[in-house]
VOVEXDO-452732 format. One record per residue (C-alpha): residue number from 1; residue in one letter; y, z, x. Coordinates in steps of 0.2 Angstrom, whole numbers, plus 2048, in hexadecimal, padded with zeros to 3 digits. Layout:
<pts>
<NUM, "A", <Y, Z, X>>
...
</pts>
This chain:
<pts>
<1, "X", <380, B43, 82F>>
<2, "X", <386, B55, 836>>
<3, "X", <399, B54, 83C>>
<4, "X", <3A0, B61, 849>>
<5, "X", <3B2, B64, 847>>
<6, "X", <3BD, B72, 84F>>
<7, "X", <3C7, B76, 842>>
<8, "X", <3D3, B82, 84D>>
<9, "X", <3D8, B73, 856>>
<10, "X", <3DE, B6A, 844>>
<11, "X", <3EC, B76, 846>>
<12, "X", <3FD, B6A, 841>>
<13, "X", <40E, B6B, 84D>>
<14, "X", <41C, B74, 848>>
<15, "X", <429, B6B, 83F>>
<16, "X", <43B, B6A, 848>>
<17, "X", <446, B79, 844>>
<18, "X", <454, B78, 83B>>
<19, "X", <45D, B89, 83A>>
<20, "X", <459, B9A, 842>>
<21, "X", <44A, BA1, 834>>
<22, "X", <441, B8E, 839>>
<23, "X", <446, B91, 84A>>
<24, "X", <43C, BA4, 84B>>
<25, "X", <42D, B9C, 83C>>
<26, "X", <429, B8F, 849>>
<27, "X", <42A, B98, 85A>>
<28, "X", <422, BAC, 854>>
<29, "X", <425, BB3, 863>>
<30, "X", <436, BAB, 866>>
<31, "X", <43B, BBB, 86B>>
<32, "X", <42B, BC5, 876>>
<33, "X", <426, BBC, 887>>
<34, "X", <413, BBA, 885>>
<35, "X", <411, BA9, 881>>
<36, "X", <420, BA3, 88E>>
<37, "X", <422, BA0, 8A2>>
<38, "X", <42C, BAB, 8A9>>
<39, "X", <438, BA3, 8B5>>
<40, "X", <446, BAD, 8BD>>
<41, "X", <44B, BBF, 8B8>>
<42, "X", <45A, BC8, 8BD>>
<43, "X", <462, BD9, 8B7>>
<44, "X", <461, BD5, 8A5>>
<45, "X", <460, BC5, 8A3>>
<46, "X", <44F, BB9, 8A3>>
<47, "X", <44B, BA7, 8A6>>
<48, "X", <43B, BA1, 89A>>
<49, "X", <434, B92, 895>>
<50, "X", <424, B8D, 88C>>
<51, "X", <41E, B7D, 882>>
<52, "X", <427, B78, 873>>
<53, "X", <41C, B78, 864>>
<54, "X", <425, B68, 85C>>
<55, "X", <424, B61, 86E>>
<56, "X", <42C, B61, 87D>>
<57, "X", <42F, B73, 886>>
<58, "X", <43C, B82, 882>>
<59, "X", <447, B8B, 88C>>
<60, "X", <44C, B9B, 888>>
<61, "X", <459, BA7, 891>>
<62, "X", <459, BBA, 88B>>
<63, "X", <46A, BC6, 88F>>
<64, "X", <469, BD6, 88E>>
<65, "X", <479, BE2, 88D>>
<66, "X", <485, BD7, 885>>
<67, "X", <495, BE0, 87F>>
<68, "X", <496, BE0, 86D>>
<69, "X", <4A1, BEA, 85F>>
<70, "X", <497, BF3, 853>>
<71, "X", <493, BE5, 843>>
<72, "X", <495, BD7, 84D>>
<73, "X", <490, BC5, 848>>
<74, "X", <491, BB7, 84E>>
<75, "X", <4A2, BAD, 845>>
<76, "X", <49F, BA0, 839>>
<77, "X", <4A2, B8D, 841>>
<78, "X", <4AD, B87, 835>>
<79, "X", <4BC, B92, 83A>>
<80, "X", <4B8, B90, 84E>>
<81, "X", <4C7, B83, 84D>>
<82, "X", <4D4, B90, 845>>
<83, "X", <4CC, B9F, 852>>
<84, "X", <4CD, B96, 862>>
<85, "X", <4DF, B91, 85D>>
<86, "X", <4E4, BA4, 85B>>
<87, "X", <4D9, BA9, 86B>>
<88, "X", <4D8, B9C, 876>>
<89, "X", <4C8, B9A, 880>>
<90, "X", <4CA, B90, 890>>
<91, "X", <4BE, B81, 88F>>
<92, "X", <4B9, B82, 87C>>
<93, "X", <4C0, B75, 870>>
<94, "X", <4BB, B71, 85F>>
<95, "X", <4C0, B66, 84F>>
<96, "X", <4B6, B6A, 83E>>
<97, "X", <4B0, B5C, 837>>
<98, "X", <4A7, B60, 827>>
<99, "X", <4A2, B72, 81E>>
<100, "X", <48F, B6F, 817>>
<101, "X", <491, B83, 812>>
<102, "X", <497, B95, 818>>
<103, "X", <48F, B95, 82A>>
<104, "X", <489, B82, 829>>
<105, "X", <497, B77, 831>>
<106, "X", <497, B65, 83B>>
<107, "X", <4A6, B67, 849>>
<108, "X", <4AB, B5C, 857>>
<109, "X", <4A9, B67, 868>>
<110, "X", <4AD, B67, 87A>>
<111, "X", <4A8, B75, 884>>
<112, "X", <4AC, B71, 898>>
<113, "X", <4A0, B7E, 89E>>
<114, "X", <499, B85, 8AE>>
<115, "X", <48A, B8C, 8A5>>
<116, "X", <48A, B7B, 89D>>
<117, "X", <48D, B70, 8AC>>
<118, "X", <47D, B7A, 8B7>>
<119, "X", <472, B76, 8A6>>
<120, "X", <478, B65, 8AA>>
<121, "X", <471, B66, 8BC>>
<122, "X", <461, B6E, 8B7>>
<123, "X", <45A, B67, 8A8>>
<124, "X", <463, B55, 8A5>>
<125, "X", <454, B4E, 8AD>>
<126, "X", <44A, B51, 8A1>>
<127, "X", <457, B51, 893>>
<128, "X", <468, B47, 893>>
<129, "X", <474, B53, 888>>
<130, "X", <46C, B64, 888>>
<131, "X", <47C, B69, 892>>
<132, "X", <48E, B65, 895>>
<133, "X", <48C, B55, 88F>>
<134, "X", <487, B5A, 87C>>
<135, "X", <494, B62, 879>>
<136, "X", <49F, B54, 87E>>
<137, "X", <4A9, B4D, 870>>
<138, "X", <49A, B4C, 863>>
<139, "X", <499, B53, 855>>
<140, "X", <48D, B61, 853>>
<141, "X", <485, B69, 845>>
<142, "X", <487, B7C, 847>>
<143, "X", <47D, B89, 83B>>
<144, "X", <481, B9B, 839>>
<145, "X", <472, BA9, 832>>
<146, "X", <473, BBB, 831>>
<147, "X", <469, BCA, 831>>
<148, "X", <458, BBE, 835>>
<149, "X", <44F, BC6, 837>>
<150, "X", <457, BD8, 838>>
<151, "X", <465, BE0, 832>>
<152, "X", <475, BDB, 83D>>
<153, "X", <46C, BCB, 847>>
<154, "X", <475, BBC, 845>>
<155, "X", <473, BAA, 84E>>
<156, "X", <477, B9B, 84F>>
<157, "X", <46F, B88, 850>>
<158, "X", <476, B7A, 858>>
<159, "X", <471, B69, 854>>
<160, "X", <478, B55, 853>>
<161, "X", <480, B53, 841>>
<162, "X", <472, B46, 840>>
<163, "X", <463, B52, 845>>
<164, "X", <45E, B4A, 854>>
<165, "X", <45D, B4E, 866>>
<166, "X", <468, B5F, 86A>>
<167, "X", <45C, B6E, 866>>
<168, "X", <466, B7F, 868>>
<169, "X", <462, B92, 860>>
<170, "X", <46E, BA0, 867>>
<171, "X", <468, BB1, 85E>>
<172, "X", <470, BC1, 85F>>
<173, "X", <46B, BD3, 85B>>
<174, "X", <475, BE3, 860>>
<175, "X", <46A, BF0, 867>>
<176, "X", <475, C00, 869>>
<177, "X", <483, C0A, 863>>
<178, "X", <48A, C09, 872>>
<179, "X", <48F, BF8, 86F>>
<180, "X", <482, BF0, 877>>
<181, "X", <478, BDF, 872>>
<182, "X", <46B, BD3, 874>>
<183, "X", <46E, BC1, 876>>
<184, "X", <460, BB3, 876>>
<185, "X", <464, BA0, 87B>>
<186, "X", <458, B93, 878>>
<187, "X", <456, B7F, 877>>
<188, "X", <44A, B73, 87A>>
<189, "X", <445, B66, 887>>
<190, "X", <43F, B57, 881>>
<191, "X", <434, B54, 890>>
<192, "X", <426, B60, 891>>
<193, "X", <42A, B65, 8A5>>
<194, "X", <436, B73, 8AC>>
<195, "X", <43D, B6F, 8BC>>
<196, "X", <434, B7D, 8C6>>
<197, "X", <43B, B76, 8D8>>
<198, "X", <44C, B7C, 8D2>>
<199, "X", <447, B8D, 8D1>>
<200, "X", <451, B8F, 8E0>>
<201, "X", <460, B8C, 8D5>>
<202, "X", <45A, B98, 8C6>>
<203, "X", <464, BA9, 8CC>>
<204, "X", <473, BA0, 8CD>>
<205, "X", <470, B99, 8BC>>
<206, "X", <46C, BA9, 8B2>>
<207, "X", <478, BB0, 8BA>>
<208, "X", <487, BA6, 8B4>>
<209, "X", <47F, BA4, 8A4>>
<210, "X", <480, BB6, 8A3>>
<211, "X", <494, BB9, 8AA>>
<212, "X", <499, BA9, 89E>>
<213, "X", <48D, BAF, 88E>>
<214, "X", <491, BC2, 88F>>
<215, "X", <4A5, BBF, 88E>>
<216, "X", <4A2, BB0, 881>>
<217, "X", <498, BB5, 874>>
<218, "X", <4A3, BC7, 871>>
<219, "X", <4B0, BBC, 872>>
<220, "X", <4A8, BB1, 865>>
<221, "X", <4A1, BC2, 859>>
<222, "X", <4B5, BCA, 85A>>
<223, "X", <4BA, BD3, 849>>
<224, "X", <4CA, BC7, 84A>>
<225, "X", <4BD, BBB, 845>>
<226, "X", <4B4, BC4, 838>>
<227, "X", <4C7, BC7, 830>>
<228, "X", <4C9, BB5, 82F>>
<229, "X", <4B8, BB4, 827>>
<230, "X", <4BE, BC0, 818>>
<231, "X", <4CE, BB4, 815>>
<232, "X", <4C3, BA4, 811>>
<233, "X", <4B6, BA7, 804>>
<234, "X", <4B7, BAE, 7F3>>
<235, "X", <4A5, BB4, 7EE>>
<236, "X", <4A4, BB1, 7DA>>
<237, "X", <498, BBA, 7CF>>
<238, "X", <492, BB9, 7BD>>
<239, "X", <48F, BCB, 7B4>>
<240, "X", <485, BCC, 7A5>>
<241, "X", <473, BC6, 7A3>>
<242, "X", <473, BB8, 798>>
<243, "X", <467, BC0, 78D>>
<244, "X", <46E, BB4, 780>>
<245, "X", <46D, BA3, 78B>>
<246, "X", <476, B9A, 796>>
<247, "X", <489, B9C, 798>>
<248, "X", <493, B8D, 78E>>
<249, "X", <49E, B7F, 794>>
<250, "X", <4A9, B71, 78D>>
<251, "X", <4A0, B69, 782>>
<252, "X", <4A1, B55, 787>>
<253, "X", <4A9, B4A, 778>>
<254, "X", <49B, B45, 76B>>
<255, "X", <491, B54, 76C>>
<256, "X", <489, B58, 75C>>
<257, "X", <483, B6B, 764>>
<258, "X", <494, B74, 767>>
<259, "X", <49A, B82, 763>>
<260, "X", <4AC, B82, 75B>>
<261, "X", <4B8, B91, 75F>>
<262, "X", <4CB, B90, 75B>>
<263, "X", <4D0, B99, 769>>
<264, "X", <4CE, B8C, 771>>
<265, "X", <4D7, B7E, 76B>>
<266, "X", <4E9, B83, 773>>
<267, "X", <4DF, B80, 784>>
<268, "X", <4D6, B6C, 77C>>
<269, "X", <4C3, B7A, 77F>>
<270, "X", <4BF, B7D, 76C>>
<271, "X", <4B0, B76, 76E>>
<272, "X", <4A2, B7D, 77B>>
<273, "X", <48F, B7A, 77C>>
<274, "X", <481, B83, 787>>
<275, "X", <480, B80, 79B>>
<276, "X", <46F, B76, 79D>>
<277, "X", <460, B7A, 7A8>>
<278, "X", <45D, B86, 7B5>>
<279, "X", <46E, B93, 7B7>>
<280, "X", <476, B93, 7C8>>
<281, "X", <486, B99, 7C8>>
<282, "X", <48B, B8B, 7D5>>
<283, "X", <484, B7E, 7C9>>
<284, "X", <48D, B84, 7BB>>
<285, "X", <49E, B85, 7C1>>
<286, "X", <49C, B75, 7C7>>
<287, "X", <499, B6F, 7B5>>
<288, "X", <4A5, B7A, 7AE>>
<289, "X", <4B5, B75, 7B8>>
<290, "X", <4AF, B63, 7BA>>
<291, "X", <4B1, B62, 7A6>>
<292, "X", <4C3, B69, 7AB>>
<293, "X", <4C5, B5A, 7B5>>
<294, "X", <4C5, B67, 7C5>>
<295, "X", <4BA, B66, 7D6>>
<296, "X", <4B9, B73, 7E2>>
<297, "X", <4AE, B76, 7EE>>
<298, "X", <4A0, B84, 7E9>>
<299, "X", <492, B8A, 7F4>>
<300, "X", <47F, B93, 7EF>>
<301, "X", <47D, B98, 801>>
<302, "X", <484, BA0, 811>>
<303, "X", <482, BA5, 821>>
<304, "X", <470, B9C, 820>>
<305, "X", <469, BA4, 80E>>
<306, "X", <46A, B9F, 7FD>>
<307, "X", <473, BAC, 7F1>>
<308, "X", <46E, BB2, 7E1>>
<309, "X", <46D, BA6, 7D5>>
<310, "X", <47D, BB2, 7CA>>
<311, "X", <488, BAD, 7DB>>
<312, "X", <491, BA2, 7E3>>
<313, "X", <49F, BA0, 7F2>>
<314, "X", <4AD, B94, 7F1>>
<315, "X", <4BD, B92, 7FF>>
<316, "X", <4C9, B9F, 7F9>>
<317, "X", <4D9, B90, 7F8>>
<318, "X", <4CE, B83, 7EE>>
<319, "X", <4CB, B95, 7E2>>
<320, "X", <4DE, B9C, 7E3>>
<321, "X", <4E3, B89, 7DC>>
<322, "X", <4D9, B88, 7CC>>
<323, "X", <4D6, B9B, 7CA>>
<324, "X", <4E6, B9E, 7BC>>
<325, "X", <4DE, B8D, 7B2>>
<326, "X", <4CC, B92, 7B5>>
<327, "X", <4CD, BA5, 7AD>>
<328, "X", <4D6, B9E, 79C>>
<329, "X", <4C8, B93, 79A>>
<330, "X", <4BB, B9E, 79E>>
<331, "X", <4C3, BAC, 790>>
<332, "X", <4C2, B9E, 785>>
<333, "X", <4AF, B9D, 788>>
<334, "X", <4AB, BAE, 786>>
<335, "X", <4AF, BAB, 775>>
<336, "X", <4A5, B9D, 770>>
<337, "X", <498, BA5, 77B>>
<338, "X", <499, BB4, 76C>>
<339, "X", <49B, BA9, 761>>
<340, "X", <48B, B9E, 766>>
<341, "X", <480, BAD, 768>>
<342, "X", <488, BBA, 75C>>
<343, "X", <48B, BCE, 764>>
<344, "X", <499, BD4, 770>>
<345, "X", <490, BCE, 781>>
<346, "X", <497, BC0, 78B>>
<347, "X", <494, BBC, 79C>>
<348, "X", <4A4, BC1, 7A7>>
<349, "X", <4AA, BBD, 7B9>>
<350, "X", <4AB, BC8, 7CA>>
<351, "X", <4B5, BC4, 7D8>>
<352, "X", <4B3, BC8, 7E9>>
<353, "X", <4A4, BD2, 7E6>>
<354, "X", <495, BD6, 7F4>>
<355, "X", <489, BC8, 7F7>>
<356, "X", <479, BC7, 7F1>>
<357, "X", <46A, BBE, 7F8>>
<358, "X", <45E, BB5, 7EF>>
<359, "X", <44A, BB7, 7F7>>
<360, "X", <450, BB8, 80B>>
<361, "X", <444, BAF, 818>>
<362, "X", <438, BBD, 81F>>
<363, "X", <434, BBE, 832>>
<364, "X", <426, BB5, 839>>
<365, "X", <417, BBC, 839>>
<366, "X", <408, BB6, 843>>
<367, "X", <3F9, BB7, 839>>
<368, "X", <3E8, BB4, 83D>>
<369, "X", <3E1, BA4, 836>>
<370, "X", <3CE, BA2, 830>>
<371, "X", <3C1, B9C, 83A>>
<372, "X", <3B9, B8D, 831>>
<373, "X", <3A8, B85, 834>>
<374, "X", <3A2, B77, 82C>>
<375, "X", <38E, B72, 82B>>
<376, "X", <387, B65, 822>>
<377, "X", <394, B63, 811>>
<378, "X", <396, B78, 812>>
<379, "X", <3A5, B84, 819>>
<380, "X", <3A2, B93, 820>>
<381, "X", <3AE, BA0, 820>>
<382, "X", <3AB, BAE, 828>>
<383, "X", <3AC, BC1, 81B>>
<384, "X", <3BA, BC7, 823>>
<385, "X", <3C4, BB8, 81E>>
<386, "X", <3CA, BC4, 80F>>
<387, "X", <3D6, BB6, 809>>
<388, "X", <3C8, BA9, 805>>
<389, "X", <3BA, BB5, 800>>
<390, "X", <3B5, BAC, 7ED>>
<391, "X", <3BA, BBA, 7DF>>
<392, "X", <3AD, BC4, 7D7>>
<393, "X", <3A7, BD3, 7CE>>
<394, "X", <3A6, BE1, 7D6>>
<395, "X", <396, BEC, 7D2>>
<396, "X", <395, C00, 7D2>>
<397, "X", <388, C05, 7DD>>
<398, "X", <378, C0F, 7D3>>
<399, "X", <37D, C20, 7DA>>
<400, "X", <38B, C1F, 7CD>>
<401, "X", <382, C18, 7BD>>
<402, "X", <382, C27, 7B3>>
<403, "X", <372, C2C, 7AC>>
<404, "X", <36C, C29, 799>>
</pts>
């Protein structure tokens, strides 16, 4: 029995995007225009929209021009509440929720719109809050990356806090030294029509979107904002190696595997034992204070990307509280530490030193896939396929056998 199958067809959809490297993994050409409807285009601004490969359709706008400050990024959403109480933005209120990590936030936000309210009008057809009305009183989940995927870009996704219906990307990339930028708004209609016989509409609506976006998002990237950043975060790092193992904490009561040191016993730490499994500095001082009997909060990621694994981030009041009690302790276990693995080496801290990134997402890039054909119980791939040729010895041609 011969089966015919069109394995190109067998392609599986895109999963839903979550944050702005799954946003540009699952739509490639996020920013080009081949693959996407042109709709209305003014003086640097454009109205697209094409099928949504998890389902449904996207809409994208693209501004061109936008005034930025050399370095700006878009400002972390956990310390919206705090900006827009110093600079005030007519029609924007927000209330933080919950912190998930540096750039990853759940906030309560209303934003009483015109760009909003002419989403609304357009689109609420198709999809109930896409406009004014999601950003009503609900709470949001808003996530912050930076440079994804170049140097100085930086977006944002929006999103329910429970992961369901609201489908927002805004990107942003500055193009000039001039102080000029790029900005890319995105989201997703659940059905899979655009309303074509509002195209009447469209100029009026990319052009307000471009008026209201083009004073916001500067507004939104200000360096009063990035100030406010430096003041909230301690970054943490761990020096040394750890040729010798894994740095120690207290050892638990009954542990037949500690390591005594006298130092310690004015402090109740004489006794320490090594940190178990895998080191991440996040997971470590976890263990460490919580054998102090403190809890902070401490964070392996930030703006969207995990740090090294010798880093972490923790607020800067939670650190400032516990820091006195934290460095006796941790004196006291560079000792056993020596003591444990004999030498003068012992793992030591840094404070507010320059972030590290662990392996960051790579941009997306489209890649041909290999033509399969199947006939009778056999695939053929075609020799080009250089990724699924079988491995094998490679023969010198006669010409270069040398003669006996």
């Amino acid at each position: 029995l011969k089966l015919k199958r069109d394995w190109a067809s067998l392609s599986l959809p895109a999963m839903q995007p979550h944050s702005v490297a799954e946003w540009f993994q699952a739509v490639p050409d996020l920013l080009s225009c081949k693959t996407w409807t042109l709709a209305c285009a003014r003086p640097q601004v454009q109205l697209l929209h094409r099928d949504c490969p998890w389902g449904g359709r996207l809409v994208k706008i693209e501004l061109e021009g936008i005034d930025l400050k050399p370095g700006a990024v878009v400002l972390r959403p956990e310390l919206w509440p705090t900006y827009f109480q110093q600079r005030p933005e007519k029609g924007v209120w927000s209330e933080l929720r919950e912190v998930i990590a540096p750039g990853d936030a759940i906030l309560r936000t209303s934003v009483e719109w015109m760009p909003c309210r002419l989403t609304d009008a357009l689109f609420s057809k198709f999809e109930n809050s896409i406009g004014l009305a999601c950003f009503r009183g609900k709470e949001l989940r808003f996530k912050v990356s930076r440079d994804f995927p170049q140097q100085g870009d930086s977006g944002l996704t929006v999103e329910e806090a429970t992961g369901q219906s609201v489908q927002r990307l805004a990107w942003l990339r500055p193009e000039t030294s001039e102080g000029k930028g790029r900005l890319l708004l995105a989201w997703r209609l659940l059905d899979d029509q655009f309303p074509a016989l509002a195209s009447d509409q469209f100029v009026q609506y990319v052009e307000c979107m471009q008026r209201s976006y083009s004073r916001f998002f500067p507004h939104l990237c200000a360096s009063e904002g990035m100030k406010l950043e430096k003041t909230c975060y301690v970054h943490l790092s761990m020096g040394h190696h750890l040729r010798s193992g894994n740095p120690l904490v207290p050892a638990e009561a009954g542990s037949t595997d500690a390591t005594y040191v006298e130092v310690g016993n004015k402090l109740g730490l004489s006794h320490w034992e090594r940190f178990a499994g895998r080191f991440r500095l996040a997971d470590y001082l976890k263990s460490f204070l919580g054998r102090l009997g403190v809890e902070i909060r401490i964070f392996q990621s930030m703006d969207g990307q995990d740090l090294a694994s010798h880093q972490c981030v923790v607020p800067r009041d939670q650190w400032q509280r516990i820091r006195g009690r934290f460095r006796e302790a941790f004196r006291v276990q560079r000792s056993a530490y020596r003591r444990c693995n004999g030498g003068r080496n012992a793992p030591f801290f840094h404070e507010d030193g320059k972030p590290e990134l662990s392996m960051a997402p790579s941009a997306p890039q489209q890649q041909a896939q290999p033509v399969l054909v199947i006939r009778n119980t056999f695939w053929h791939v075609p020799e080009t396929c250089e990724s699924m040729k079988r491995c094998r010895t490679v023969s010198l041609p006669l010409t270069h056998i040398p003669e006996v």
